[in-house]
N, C-alpha and C positions, 0 to 999 in steps of 0.2 A: 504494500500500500504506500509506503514511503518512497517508494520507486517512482509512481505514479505521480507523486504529489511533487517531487524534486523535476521531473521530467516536465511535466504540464508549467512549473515556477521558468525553467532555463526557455521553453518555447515562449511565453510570455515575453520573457526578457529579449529574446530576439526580434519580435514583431513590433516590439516599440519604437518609435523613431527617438532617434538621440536628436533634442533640441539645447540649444546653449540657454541655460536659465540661471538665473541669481534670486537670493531671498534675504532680505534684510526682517531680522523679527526685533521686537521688543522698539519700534519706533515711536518715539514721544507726541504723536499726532493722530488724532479720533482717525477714525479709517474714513467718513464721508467727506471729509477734508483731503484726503489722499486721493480718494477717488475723483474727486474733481478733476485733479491736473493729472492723473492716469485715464482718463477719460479722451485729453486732449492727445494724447502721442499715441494710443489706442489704433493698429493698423495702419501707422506710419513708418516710413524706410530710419534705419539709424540713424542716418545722416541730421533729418528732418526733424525726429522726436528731440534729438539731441541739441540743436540751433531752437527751438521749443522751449525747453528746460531752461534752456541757458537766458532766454528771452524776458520769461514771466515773473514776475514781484514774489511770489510765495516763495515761503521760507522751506515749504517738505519739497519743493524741486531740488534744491539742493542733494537733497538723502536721494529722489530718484533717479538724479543725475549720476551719479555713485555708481548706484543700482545699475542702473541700462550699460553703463561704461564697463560694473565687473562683469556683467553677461556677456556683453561683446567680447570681452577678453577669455569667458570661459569658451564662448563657440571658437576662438579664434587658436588657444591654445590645445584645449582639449578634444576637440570635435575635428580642426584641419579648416574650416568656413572663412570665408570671405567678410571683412568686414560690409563692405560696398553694398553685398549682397543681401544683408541681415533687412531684417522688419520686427517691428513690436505685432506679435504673433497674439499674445495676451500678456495682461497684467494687472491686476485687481490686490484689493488689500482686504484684508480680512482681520477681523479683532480681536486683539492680545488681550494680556490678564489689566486687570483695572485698578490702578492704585486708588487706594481711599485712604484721606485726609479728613481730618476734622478741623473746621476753621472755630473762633468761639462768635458768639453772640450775646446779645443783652441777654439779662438775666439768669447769667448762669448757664446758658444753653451753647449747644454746637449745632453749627450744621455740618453733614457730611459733603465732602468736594471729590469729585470723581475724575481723574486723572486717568485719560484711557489711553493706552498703546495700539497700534496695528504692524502686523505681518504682511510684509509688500514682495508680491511675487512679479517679477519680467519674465517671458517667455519668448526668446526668438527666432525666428527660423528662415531660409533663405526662400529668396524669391524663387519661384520657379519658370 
């Protein structure tokens, strides 16, 4: 049975395509805030998302400027890929753990202040 289940795992692993990805977790910005400006580079060539990023006022371009640069370096290093070639294939962010703070207020009371992270995944793959 363990034959089976090693055997079925290795054809698996062969039938996936190798895309260049990168993942930055624990980043100090709500994730609908990320997804705005991963929204804008969303199925654009690297060249373009990257002159994008570089463009806009927000302060999380920054972090996915990073992001798209170490992908392009992972497809360029590990994979053999063209950078020329590359596209923002997907990229979305999804929500990390929530720091909670307590600020005080009158009389003796707190409120609680939610401090959220998100997980920013780039995905890219060449043109064809």
């Amino acid at each position: 049975m363990a034959k089976n289940i090693r055997e079925r795992a290795k054809k698996r692993s062969e039938e996936t395509v190798k895309r260049a990805e990168a993942t930055a977790k624990y980043v100090r910005s709500t994730p609908s805030k990320v997804a705005r400006v991963l929204d804008l580079i969303r199925n654009k060539s690297y060249a373009d998302a990257r002159a994008i990023l570089e463009a806009i006022p927000h302060l999380i371009a920054r972090d996915i400027l990073k992001l798209l640069n170490s992908a392009a370096s992972n497809g360029e290093n590990n994979l053999s890929l063209n950078r020329d070639d590359l596209f923002v294939k997907e990229c979305f962010a999804n929500p990390g753990p929530t720091y909670k703070r307590m600020m005080p207020r009158a009389k003796g009371r707190g409120v609680r202040i939610l401090k959220r992270t998100s997980h920013i995944t780039i995905v890219l793959d060449t043109v064809k």
